[in-house]
Every structure is written in C-alpha cells, then in structure tokens.
C-alpha positions as CSV (number, residue, x, y, z in Angstrom):
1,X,155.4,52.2,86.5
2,X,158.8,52.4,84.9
3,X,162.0,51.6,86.0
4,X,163.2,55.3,87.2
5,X,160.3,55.6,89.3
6,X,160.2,52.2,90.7
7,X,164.0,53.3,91.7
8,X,163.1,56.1,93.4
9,X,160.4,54.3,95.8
10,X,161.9,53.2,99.2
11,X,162.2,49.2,100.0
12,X,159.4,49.1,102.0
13,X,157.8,51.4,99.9
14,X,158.4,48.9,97.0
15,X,157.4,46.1,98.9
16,X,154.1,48.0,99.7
17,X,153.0,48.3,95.9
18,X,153.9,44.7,95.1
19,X,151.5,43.6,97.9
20,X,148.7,46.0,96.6
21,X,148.9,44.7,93.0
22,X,148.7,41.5,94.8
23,X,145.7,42.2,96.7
24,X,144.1,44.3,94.1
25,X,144.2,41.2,91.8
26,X,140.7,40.1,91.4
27,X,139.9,36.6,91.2
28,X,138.3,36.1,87.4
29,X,135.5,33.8,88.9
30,X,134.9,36.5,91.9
31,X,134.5,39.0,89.2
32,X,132.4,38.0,87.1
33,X,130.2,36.9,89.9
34,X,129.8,40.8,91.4
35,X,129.0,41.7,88.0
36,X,126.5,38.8,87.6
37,X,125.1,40.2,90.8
38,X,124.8,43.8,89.5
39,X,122.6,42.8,86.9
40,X,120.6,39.9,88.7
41,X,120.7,40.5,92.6
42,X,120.0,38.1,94.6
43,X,116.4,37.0,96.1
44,X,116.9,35.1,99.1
45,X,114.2,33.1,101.1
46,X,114.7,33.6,104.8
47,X,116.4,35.8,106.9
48,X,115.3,36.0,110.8
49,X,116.8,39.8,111.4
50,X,113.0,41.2,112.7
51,X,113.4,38.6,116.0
52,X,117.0,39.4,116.4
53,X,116.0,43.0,117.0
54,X,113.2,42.2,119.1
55,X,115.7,40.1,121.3
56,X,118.3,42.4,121.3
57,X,120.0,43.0,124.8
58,X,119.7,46.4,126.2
59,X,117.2,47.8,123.9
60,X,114.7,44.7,122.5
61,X,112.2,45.4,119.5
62,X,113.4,49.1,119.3
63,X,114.6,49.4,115.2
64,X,116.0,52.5,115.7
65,X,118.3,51.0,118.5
66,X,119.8,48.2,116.3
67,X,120.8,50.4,113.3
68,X,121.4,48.9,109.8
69,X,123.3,51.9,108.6
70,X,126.3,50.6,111.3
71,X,128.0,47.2,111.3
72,X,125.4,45.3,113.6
73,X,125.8,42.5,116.0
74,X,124.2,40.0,113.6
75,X,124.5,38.7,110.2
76,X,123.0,41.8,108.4
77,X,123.2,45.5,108.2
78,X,122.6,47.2,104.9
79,X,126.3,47.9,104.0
80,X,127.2,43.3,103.9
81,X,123.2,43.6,101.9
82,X,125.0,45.9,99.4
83,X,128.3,43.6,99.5
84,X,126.2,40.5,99.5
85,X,124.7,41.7,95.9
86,X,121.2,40.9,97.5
87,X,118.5,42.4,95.7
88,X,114.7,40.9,97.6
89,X,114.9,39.5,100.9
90,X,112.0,37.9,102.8
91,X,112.2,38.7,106.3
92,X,110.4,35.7,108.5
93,X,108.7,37.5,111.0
94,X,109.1,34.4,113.5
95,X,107.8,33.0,116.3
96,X,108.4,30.4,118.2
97,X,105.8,27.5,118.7
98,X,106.4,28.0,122.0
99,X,105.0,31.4,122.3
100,X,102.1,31.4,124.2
101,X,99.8,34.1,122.7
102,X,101.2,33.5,119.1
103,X,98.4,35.8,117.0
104,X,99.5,38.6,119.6
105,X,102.9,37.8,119.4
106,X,102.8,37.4,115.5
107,X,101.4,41.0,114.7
108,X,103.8,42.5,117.0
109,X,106.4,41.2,114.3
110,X,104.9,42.6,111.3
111,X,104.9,45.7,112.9
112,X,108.5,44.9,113.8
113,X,109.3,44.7,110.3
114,X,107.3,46.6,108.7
115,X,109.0,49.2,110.7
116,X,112.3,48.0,110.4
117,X,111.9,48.7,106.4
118,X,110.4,52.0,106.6
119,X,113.1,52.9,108.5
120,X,115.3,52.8,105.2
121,X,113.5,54.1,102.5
122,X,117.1,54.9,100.7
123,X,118.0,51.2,100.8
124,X,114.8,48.9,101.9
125,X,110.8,49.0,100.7
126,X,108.1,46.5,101.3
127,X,107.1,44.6,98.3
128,X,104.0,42.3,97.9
129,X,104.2,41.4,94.4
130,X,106.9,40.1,91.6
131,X,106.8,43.3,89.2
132,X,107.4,45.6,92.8
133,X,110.4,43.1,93.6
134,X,111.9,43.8,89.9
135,X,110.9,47.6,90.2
136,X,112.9,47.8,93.8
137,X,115.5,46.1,92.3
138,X,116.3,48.2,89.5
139,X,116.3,51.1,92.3
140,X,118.9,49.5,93.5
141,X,117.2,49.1,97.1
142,X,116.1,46.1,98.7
143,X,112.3,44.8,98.0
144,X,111.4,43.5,101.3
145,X,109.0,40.9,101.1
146,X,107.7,38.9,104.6
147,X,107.5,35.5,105.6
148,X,105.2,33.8,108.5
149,X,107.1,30.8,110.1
150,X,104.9,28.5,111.1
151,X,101.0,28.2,111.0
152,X,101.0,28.0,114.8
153,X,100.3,31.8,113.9
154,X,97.3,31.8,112.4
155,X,95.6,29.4,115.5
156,X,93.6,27.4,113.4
157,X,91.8,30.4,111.8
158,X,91.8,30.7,107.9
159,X,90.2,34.5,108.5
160,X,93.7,35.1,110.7
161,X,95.5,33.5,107.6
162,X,93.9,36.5,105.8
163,X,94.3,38.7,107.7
164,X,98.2,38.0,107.8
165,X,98.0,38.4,103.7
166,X,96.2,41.7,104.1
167,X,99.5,42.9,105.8
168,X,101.5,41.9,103.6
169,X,102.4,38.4,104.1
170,X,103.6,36.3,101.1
171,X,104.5,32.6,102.5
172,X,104.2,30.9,105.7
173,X,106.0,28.1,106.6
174,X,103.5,25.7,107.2
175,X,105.0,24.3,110.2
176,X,108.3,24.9,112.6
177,X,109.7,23.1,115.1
178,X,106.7,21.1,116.6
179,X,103.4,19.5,114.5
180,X,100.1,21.0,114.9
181,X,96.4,20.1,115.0
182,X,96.4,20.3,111.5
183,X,99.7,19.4,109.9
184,X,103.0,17.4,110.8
185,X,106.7,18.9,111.3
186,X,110.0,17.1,110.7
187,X,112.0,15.4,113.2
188,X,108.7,14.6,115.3
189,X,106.6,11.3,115.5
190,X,103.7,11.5,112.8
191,X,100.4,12.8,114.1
192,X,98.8,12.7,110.9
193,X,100.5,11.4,108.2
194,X,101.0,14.7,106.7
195,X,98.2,17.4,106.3
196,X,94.7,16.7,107.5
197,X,91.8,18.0,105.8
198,X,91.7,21.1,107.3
199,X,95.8,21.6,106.7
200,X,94.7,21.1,103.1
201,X,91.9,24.0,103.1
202,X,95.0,26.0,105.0
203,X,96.6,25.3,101.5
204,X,93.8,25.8,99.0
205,X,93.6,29.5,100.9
206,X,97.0,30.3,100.3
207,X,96.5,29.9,96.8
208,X,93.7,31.8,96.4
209,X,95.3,34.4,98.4
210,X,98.4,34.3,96.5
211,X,100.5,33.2,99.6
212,X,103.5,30.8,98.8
213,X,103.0,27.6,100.5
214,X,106.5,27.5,102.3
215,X,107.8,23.6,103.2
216,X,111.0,23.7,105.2
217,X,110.4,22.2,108.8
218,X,107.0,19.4,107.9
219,X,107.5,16.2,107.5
220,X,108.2,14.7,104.0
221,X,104.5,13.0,104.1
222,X,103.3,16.8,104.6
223,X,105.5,17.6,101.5
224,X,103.7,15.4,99.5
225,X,100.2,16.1,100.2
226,X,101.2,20.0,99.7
227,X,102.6,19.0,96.2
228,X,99.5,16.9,95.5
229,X,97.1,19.5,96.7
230,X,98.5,22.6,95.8
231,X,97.6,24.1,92.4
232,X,100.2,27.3,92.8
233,X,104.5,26.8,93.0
234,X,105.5,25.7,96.5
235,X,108.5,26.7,98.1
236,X,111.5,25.3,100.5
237,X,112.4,28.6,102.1
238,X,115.3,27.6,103.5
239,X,116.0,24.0,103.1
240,X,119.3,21.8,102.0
241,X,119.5,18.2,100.0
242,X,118.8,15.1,102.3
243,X,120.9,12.9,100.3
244,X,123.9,15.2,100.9
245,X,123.3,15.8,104.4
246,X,121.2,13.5,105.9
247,X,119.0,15.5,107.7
248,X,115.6,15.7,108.9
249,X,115.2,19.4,107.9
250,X,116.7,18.9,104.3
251,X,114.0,17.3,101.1
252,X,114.5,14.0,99.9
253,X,115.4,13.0,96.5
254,X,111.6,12.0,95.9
255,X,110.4,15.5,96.8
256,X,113.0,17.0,94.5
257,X,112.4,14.6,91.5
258,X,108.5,16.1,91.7
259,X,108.9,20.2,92.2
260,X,109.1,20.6,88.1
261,X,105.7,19.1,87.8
262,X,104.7,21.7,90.5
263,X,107.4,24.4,89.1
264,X,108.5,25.3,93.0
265,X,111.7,25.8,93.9
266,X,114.2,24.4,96.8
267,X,116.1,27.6,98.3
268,X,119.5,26.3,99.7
269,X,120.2,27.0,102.9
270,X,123.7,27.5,104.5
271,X,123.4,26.4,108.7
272,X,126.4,23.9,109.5
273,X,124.1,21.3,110.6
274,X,121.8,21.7,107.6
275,X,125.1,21.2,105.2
276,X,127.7,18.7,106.7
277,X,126.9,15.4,107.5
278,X,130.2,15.6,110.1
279,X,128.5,18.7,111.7
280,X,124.8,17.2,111.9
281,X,126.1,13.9,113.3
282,X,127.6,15.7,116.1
283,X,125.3,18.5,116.5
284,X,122.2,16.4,116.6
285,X,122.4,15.0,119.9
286,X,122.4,18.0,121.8
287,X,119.5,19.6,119.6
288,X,117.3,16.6,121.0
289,X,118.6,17.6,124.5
290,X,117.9,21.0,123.9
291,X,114.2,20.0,122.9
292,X,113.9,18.0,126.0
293,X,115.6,20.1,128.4
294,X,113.6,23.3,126.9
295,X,110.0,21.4,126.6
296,X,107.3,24.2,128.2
297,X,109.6,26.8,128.7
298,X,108.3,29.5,126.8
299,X,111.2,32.5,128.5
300,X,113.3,33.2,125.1
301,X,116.0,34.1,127.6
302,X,116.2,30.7,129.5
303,X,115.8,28.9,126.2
304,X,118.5,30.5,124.1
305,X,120.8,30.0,128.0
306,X,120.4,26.0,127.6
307,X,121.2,26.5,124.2
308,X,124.4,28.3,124.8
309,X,125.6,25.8,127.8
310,X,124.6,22.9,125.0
311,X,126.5,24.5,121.8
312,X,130.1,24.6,124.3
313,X,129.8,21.0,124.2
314,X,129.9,21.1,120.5
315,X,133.0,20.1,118.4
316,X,135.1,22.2,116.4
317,X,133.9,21.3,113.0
318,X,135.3,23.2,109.9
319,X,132.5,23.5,107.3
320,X,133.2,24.7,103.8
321,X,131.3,27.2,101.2
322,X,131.9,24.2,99.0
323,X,129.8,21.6,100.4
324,X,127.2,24.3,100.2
325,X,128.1,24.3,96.5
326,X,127.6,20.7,97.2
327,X,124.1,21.0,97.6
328,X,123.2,23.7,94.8
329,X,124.8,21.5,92.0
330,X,122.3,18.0,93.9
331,X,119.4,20.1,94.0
332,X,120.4,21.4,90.1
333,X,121.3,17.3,89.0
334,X,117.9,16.3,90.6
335,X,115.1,18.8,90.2
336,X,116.6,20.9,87.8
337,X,118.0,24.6,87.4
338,X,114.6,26.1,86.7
339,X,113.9,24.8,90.4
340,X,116.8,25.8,92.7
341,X,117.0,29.2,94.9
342,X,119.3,30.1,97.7
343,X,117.7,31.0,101.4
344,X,120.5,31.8,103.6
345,X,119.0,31.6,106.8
346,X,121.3,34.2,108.7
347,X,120.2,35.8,112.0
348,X,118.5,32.6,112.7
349,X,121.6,30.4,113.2
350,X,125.5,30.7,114.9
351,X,126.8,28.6,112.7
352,X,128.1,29.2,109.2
353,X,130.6,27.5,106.7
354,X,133.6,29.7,106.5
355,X,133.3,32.5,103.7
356,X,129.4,32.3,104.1
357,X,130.1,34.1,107.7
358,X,127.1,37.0,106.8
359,X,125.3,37.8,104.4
360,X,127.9,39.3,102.4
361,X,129.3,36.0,101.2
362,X,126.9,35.6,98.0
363,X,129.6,36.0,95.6
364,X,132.0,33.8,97.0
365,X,129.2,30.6,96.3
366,X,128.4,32.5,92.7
367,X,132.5,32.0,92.2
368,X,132.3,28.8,93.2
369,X,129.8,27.8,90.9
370,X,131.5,29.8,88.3
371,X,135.0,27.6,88.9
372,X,132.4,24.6,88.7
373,X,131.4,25.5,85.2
374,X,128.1,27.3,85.8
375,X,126.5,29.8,83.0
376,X,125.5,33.2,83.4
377,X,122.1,32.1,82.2
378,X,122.2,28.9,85.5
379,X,123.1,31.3,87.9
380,X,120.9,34.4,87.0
381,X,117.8,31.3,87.6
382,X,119.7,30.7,90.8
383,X,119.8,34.5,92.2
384,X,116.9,35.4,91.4
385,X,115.1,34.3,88.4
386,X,113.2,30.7,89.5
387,X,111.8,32.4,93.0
388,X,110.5,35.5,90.6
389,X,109.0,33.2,88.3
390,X,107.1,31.1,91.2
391,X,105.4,34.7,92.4
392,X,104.3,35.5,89.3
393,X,102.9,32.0,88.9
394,X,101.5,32.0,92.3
395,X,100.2,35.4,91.9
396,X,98.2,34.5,88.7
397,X,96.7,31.1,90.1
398,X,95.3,33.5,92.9
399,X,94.1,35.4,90.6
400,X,92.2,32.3,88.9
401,X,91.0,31.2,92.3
402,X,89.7,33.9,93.3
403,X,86.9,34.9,90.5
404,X,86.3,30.7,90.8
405,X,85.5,30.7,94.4
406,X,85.0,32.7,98.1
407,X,87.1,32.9,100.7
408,X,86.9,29.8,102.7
409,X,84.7,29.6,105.7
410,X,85.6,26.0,106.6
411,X,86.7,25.0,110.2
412,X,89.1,22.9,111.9
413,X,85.7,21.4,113.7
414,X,84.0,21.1,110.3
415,X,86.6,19.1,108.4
416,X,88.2,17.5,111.3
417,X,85.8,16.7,113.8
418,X,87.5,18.9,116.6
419,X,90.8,18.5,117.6
C-alpha cells in the first residue's frame, strides 16, 4: 500500500489494517507445523466421543442428534478434526467396569460408532488396517479405527475377544479402572502380580488376531509381562511419563527404556492430572473419594453427579501445552523417537492445558516442538509415522501366527484353576 492510499484511509480505518497485518502474521514455528500436518496428519490413540454421544442429555446414543458437521458440546466435531490436522483417530468404544452387562453394553458401542462414521462418509471411514489408514488419509478424510477399553469386555471369553476383532476392533486396553480375574490395573492393590496365565493367552490372541495390546490403566508389573510375552508392538494409548508427573496412570522410566526392543510406542496424553505434578497432587485426593463414594453404583448419571460436586472442590491450577511438550521430549530422551505417539484423550476428560482446549490444538504442541528444535523427519514419526509402523508390524506378526497356530480354545478355568 503506498503512501497516497494509506492517506486516504480514515484513522480508524488505518488503525484497522495495522491490527490485520498484525493478526495475519503467522507465527514461523505455527507454520510450518500446519504444513507438516498437511503432509503427515496426525494419528492419535484415544478419543472417548462414541460414550459422549451415548450420554448426551436430551437425546443419548442418537448420532444424528449430536452432529459433527456443527460445533458440538465436546472436544470434537469434524470442523476442530480438520483444524487439528488429524488424519486417523481411534475411537475407544468405552465402557465402564462398572457396567453391569458389559458384552451387551460393549456391542451397543460398536454400533455406536460404527454409526457415528458412516454418518460422514465425506469426512470419516472405518479403517482396520495400516494401508486403509494411509489410503483415507490421502483422501483427506479421517480413517476411523476403534478401540476396546478394558477387557472387562470380553468377560473372560477369548471367542468374545474375536468376536470384537471381527467388528472391527484393533486394540483393547487390557484393563481400566479396576483389576480383573485375569490381569491387574494401576492405582489398585496387586491381585496378581501382573497377568496371570490366562491374561497372557488374552495376549497371545491379540497377536494372532492382529489386535494391539493397548497398556495405559494396568499396573507396571502387567506392563512387563505384556512386553515379555508379546511377540507383536504394544501400545500406551493414552499414557504420559511417570518421571515427569508422578502418576500412577503414566509408564515408568523402566517400561520406556524396553519398548525399542518391543518397537511399541508411548502415545502422550494431554489430561491435567496425567501432565502436572501441581494438578495431580491436588486432584488425587478427590479421585480416591470419588472411587470410594462411587464403589457399586453403576447409574452413569449419579456417578458423573459425585464427580461434579468433587471437581468444585478442586483448585484453580494453570496447566501449560509446554509441560506437555515436557513429556514428548522425556518419552523421546528415554525410549527414543521411533517410539513416541500422541493420544489426546478428549471427550474423556474436563480438564485440558490451555491451548490444548479441543482437538484442534495439534499444531500448537507441533510449534512447540518446532521452537524446541525438532525435525520435520522427529515430528512426522511423532504424528503419525511410529503408530503406522506398529500396525503394520502387528499386522504381519498376525499374519505369522496365524498359519503357526488355531485360534485359542483355552479357559480361564483351564489355565487358572477358576477364578
């Protein structure tokens, strides 16, 4: 603009364009990260939107109802996917330990979000292997992959575990909240020491079925009898650094040191209390009140009410997309970059460090890392590369396993003497 013209423009008017060149500055390291994100989207390991809808006031389980085409209550809607540069998601079709009837429950949630997907054919598809996750991604749509969380689901039954896989099922958590007849949890007293036989047959039939074993939520004794016992990639869905935040739900340093001799990868989450030691500290206390206060109440409604009274008790507590940064760079120092993901968690949590509100916020952390001295090459691994290498892997260990052996017709009776 030269100077006549500039002359012409009113005050304000000129005070209007020298805020819009302002605003329309981009940040380099912002930049460069949306256009890293063009080329490598984002995979991300957890997302809990299939049991928002189904809790949804006023209209609960009805996809139509909750539409992603609009800005939604929650964390995601399919304009913040697009902002978010998030190319795979897997959608944990939840259920809460809690449930009674889980199989019931747990099917009802596939169908949940299997419909949720087809809703969307311009913007979502389900995918069930890598090379369908790269083709959807290069559509520029969303390859929607599912996630079981927590083997309370399958009720002890390996042909259930199938039969989840058969639908489309490509991890399960191994555990949530609470230990089982068959493996332990975090954050509870050890029933086991890890997995029992049986929990180890659970894992042998993931591999052969191609299904990632997924360890966020068991106990660090269960991680290491997965890694020992496993002979596919493992995963940590959605799971921070202990020795950043010392948390129960976050792996330890001697979990990280052995994922490159398994060649999994740790997906960092982004939940406050999962990320600052300030906010777990204080958060903590009313979680184990919540657990005690909530033991046998199985109403979603009553629950999530004790949990609201609980979380007005909580302090203000400013957490920052830098100490999630934090956690990337730990997980990068101790396991390496061919062994770090990112698994944001959202819809599954109300509380999120500030920029990392919704799943928009990707290239915020990508800029971060950026200012921090991260390559192209690191952060491609990061969005999307490590957790596409582990499915291929995974998917060609199944494919060893199963011209070796059967499906497996062991028992929890057989290999545990009854529970």
């Amino acid at each position: 603009m030269n100077k006549t013209m500039l002359a012409t423009l009113p005050f304000l008017g000129i005070l209007a364009f020298l805020h819009s060149c302002t605003v329309n500055a981009e940040d380099p390291a912002l930049e460069r990260a949306r256009r890293l994100l063009d080329q490598h989207p984002v995979i991300d390991g957890h997302n809990d939107l299939p049991w928002t809808i189904r809790g949804e006031t006023g209209a609960p389980g009805d996809v139509e109802a909750y539409d992603l085409r609009g800005p939604t209550s929650g964390q995601t809607d399919l304009d913040r996917l697009r902002a978010g540069g998030v190319g795979g998601q897997f959608w944990s079709v939840y259920v809460p330990p809690s449930e009674t009837g889980s199989a019931r429950v747990q099917l009802e949630q596939i169908d949940l979000a299997r419909r949720m997907i087809a809703r969307y054919p311009e913007a979502l598809e389900l995918a069930t292997t890598a090379s369908e996750v790269v083709r959807i991604m290069k559509e520029s749509r969303v390859a929607s992959l599912l996630g079981i969380e927590g083997g309370h689901a399958i009720e002890n039954s390996l042909g259930a575990l199938r039969a989840y896989s058969e639908l489309g099922v490509r991890y399960m958590t191994l555990t949530h909240s609470a230990s089982l007849d068959w493996v332990d949890a975090s954050g509870e007293e050890p029933r086991h020491g890890g997995l029992t036989r049986f929990g180890e047959e659970v894992v042998r039939e993931m591999n052969r079925l191609g299904m990632l074993v997924d360890l966020s939520h068991v106990s660090a004794e269960t991680m290491e009898d997965a890694l020992r016992v496993s002979e596919a990639p493992v995963i940590f869905s959605h799971s921070s650094a202990r020795a950043v935040c010392d948390h129960h739900r976050n792996v330890p340093d001697q979990i990280l040191r052995k994922l490159p001799e398994n060649r999994g990868v740790v997906m960092i989450t982004f939940v406050n209390a999962f990320v600052s030691p300030e906010y777990a500290a204080a958060s903590q206390p009313l979680w184990k009140e919540f657990e005690d206060r909530t033991k046998g109440v199985t109403d979603t409604d009553a629950r999530h009410a004790v949990w609201l009274e609980l979380k007005a008790r909580m302090p203000d507590i400013k957490v920052t997309l830098g100490e999630v940064a934090d956690h990337v760079e730990h997980a990068r120092r101790v396991a390496g970059v061919d062994h770090i993901g990112l698994g944001g968690d959202y819809d599954g949590n109300d509380s999120w460090p500030e920029g990392l509100e919704d799943v928009s916020g990707y290239p915020k952390l990508f800029a971060e890392l950026i200012r921090r001295g991260w390559s192209d090459a690191d952060l491609a691994k990061l969005s999307s590369g490590n957790i596409l290498r582990v499915m291929e892997e995974a998917e060609e260990v199944s494919s060893r396993l199963k011209r070796e052996r059967p499906a497996s017709t062991a028992t929890i009776e057989s290999l545990d003497g009854g529970v």
